[in-house]
ChimeraX commands (.cxc) that place a marker at each C-alpha (Angstrom):
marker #1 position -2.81,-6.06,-15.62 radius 0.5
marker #1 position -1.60,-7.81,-12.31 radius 0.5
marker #1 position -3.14,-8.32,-9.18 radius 0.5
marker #1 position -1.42,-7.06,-5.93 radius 0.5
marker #1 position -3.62,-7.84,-2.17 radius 0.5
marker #1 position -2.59,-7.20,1.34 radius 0.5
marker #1 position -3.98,-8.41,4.41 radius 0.5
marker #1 position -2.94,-9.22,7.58 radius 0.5
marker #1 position 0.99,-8.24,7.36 radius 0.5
marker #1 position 1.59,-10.55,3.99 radius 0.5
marker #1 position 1.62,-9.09,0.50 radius 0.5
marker #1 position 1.01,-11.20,-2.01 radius 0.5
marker #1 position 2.06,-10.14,-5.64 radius 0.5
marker #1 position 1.66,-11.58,-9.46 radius 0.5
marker #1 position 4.46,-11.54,-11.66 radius 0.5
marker #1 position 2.55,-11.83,-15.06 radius 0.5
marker #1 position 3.38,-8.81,-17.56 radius 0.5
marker #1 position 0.58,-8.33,-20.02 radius 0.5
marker #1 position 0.52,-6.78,-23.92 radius 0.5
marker #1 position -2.75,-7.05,-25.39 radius 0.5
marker #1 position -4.38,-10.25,-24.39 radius 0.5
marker #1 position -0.94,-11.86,-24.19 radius 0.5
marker #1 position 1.27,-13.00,-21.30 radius 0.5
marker #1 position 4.78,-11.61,-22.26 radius 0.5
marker #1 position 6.79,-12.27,-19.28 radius 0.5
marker #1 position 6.91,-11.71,-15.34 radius 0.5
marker #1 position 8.52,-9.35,-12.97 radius 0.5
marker #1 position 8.39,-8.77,-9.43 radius 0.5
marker #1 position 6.08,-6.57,-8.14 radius 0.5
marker #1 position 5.75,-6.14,-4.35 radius 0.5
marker #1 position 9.06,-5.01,-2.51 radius 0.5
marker #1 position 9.78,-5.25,1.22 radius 0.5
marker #1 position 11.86,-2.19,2.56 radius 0.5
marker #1 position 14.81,-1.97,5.16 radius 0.5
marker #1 position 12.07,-0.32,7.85 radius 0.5
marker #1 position 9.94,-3.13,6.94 radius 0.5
marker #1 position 6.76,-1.34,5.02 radius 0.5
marker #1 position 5.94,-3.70,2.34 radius 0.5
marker #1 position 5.08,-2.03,-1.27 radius 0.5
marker #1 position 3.09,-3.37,-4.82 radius 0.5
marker #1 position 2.33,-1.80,-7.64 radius 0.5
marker #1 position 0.20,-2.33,-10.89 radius 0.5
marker #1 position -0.37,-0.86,-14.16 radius 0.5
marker #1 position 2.51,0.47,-16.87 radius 0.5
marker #1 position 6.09,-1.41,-15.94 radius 0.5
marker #1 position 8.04,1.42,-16.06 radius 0.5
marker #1 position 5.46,3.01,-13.99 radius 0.5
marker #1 position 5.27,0.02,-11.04 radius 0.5
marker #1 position 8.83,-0.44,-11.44 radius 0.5
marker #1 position 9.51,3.10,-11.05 radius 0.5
marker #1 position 7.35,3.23,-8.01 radius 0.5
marker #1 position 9.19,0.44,-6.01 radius 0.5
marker #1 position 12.51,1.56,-6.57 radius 0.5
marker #1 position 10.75,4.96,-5.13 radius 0.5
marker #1 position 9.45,2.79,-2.37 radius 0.5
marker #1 position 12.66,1.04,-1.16 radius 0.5
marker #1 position 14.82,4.08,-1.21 radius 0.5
marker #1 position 13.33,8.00,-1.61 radius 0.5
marker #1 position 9.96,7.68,0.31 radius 0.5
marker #1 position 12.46,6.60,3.19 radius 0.5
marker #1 position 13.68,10.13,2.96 radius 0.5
marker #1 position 12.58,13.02,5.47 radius 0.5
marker #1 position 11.79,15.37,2.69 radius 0.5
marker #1 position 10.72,12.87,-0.25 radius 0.5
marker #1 position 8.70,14.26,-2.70 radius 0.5
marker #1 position 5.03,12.06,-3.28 radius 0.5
marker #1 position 5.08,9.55,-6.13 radius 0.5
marker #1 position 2.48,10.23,-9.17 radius 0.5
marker #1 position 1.37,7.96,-11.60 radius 0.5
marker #1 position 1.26,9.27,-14.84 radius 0.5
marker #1 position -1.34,8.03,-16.62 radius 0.5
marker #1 position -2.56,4.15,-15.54 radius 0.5
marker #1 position -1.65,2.37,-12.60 radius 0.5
marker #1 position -1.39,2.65,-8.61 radius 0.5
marker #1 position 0.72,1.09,-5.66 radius 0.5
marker #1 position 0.48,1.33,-2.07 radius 0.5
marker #1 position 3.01,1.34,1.09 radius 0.5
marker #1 position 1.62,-1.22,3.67 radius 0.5
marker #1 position 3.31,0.14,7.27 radius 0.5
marker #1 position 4.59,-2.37,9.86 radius 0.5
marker #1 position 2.35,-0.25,12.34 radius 0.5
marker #1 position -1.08,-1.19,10.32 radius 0.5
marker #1 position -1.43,2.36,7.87 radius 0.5
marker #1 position -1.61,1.98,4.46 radius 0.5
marker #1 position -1.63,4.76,1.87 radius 0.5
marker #1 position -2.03,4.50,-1.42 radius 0.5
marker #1 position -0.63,6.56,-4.67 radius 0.5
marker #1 position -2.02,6.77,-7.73 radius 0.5
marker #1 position -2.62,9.66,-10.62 radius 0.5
marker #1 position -4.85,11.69,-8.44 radius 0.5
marker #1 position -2.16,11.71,-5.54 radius 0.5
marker #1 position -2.07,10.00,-2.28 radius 0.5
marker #1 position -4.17,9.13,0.79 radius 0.5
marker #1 position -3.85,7.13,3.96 radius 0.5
marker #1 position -6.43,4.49,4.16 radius 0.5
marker #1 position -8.06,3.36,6.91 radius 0.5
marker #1 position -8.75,-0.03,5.81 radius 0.5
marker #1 position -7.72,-3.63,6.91 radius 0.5
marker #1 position -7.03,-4.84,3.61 radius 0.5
marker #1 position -6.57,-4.00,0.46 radius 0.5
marker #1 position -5.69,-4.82,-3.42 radius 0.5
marker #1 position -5.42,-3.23,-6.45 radius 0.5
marker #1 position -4.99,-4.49,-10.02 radius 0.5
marker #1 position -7.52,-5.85,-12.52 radius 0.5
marker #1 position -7.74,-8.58,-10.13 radius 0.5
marker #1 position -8.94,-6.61,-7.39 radius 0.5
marker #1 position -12.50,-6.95,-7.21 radius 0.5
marker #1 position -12.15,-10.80,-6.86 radius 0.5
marker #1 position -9.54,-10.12,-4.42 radius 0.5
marker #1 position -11.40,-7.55,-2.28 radius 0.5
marker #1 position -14.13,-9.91,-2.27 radius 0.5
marker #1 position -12.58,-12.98,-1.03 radius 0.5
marker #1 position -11.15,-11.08,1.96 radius 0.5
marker #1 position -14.83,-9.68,2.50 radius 0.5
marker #1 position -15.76,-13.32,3.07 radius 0.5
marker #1 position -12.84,-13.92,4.97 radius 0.5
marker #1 position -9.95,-14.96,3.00 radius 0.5
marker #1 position -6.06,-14.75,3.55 radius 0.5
marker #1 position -4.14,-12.33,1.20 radius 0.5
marker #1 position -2.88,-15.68,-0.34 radius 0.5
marker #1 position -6.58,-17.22,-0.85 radius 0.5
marker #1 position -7.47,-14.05,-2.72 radius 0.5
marker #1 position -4.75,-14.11,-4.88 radius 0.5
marker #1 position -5.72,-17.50,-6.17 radius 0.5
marker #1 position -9.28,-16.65,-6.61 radius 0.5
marker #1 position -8.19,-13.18,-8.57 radius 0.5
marker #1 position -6.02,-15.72,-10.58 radius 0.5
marker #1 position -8.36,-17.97,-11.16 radius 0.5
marker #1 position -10.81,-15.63,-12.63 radius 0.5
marker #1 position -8.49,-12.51,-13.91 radius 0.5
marker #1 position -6.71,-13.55,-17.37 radius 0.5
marker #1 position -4.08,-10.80,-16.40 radius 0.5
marker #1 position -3.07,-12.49,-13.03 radius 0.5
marker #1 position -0.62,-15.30,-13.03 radius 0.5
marker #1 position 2.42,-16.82,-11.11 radius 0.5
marker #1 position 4.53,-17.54,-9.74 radius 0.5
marker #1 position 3.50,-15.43,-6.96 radius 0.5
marker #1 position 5.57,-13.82,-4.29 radius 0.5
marker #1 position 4.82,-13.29,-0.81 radius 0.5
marker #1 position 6.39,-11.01,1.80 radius 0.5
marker #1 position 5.94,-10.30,5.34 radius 0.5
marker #1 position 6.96,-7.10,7.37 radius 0.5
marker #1 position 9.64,-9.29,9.27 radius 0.5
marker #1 position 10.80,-11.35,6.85 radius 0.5
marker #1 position 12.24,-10.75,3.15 radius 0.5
marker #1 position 10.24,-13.89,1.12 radius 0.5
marker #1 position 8.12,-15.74,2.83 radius 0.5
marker #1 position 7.11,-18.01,0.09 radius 0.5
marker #1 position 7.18,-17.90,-3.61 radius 0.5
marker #1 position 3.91,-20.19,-5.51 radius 0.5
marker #1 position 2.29,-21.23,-8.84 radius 0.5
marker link #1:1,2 radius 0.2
marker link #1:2,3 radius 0.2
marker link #1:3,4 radius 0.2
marker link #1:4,5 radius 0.2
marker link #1:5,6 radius 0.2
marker link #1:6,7 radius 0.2
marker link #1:7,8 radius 0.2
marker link #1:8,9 radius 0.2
marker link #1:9,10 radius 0.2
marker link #1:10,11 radius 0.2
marker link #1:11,12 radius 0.2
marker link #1:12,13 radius 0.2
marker link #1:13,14 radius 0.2
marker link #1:14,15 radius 0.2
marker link #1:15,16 radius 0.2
marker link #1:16,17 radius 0.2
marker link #1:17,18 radius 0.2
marker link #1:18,19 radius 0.2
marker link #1:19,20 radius 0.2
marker link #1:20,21 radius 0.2
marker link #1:21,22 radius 0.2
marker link #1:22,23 radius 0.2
marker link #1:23,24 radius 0.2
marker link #1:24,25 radius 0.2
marker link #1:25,26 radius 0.2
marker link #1:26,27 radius 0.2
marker link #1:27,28 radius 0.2
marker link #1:28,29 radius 0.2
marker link #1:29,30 radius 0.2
marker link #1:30,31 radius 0.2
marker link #1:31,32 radius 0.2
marker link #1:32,33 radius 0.2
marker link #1:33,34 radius 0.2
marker link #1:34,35 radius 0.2
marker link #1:35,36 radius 0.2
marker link #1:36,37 radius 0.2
marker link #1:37,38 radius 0.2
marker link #1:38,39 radius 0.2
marker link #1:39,40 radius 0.2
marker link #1:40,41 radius 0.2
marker link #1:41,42 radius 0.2
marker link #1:42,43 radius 0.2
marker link #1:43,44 radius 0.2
marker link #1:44,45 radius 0.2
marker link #1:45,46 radius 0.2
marker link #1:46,47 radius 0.2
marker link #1:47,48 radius 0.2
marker link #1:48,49 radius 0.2
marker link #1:49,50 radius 0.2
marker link #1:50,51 radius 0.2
marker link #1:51,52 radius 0.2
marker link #1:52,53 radius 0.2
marker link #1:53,54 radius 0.2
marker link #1:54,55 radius 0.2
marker link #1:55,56 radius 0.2
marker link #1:56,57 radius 0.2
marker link #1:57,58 radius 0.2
marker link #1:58,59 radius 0.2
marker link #1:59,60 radius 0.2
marker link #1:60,61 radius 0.2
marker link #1:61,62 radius 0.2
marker link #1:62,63 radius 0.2
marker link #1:63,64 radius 0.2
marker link #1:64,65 radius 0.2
marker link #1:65,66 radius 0.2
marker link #1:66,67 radius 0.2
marker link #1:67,68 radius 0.2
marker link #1:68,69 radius 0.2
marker link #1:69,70 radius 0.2
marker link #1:70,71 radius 0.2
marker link #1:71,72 radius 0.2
marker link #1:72,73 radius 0.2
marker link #1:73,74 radius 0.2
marker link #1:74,75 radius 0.2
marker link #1:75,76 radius 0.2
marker link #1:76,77 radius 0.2
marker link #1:77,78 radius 0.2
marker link #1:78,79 radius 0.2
marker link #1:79,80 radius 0.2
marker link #1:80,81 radius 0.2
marker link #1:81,82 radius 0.2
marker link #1:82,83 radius 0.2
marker link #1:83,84 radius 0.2
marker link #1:84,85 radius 0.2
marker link #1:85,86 radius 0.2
marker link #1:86,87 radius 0.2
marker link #1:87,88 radius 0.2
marker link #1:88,89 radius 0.2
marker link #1:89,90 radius 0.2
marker link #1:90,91 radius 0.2
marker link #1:91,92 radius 0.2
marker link #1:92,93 radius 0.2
marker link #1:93,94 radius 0.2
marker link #1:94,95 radius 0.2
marker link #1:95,96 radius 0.2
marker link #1:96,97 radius 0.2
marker link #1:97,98 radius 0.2
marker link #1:98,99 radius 0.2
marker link #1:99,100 radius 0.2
marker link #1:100,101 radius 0.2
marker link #1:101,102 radius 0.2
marker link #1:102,103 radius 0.2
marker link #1:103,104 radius 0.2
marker link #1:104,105 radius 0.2
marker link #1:105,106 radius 0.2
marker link #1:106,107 radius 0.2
marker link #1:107,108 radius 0.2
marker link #1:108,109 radius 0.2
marker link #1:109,110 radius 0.2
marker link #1:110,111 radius 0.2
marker link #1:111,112 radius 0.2
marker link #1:112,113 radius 0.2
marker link #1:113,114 radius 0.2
marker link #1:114,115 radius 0.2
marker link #1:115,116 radius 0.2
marker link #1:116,117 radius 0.2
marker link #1:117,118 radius 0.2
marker link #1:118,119 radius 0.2
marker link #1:119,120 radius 0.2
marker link #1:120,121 radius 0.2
marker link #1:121,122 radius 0.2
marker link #1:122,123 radius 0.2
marker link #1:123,124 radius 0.2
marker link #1:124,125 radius 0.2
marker link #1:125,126 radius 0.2
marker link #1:126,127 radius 0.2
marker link #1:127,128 radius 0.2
marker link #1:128,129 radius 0.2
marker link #1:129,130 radius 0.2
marker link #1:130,131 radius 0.2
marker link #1:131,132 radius 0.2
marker link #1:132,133 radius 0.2
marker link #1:133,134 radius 0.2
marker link #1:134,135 radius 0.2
marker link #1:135,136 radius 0.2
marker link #1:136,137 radius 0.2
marker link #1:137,138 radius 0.2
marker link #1:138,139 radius 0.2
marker link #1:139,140 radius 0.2
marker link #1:140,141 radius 0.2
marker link #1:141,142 radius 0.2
marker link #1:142,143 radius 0.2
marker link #1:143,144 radius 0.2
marker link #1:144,145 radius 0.2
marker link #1:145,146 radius 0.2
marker link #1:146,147 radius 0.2
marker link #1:147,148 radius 0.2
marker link #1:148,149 radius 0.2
marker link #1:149,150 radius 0.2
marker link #1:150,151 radius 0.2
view
């Protein structure tokens, strides 16, 4: 469970790791990469975590091989130049969306940026409504490395 939105150039990202109905801990989960395409994932840690490290380094490569989620879970690469694709179990597709997030937060999310809201606004309404979303959230932008970290 996590919530992970994009809008706008900023990613926001939860940290909250879930077992059960329990909080058990945070990690990062949104990555920034040297070309500056900003990443998130959700669902299984070894699968999100798993995916960013893919992110930051092999989907950089000219002949990288498409990341798969297993069994639960998704990411997606936000491009400087406005494309975002998405992975998940069923493969991968570019979207042609302005916004976008993912996580059992994401309805909320999705539709406080319907009604207008910044990637950071829908993070605190997912949060406020989705027991698996919590802080400290980080944010990134495609220029800069942290742009803010908040509770």
């Amino acid at each position: 469970m996590t919530t992970i939105v994009y809008r706008a150039g900023l990613i926001v990202g939860d940290t909250c790791i879930t077992q059960g109905n329990s909080r058990v801990g945070r990690v990062t989960k949104v990555v920034r990469r040297k070309d500056g395409a900003l990443a998130g994932a959700c669902g299984e840690l070894g699968a999100l975590t798993s995916f960013l490290g893919w992110a930051e380094t092999e989907s950089l490569k000219k002949k990288a091989k498409p990341f798969l989620f297993c069994d639960s879970g998704e990411g997606f690469i936000a491009h400087p130049d406005g494309r975002i694709q998405w992975y998940g179990g069923e493969g991968t597709a570019f979207l042609d969306v302005p916004h976008i997030a993912i996580g059992s937060g994401s309805l909320v999310a999705m539709g406080a940026m319907f009604m207008g809201a910044s990637a950071r606004d829908a993070m605190v309404a997912a949060a406020s409504i989705d027991h698996g979303t919590a802080g400290p959230f980080v944010c990134l932008t495609h220029d800069s490395k942290v742009v803010e970290t908040f509770s």
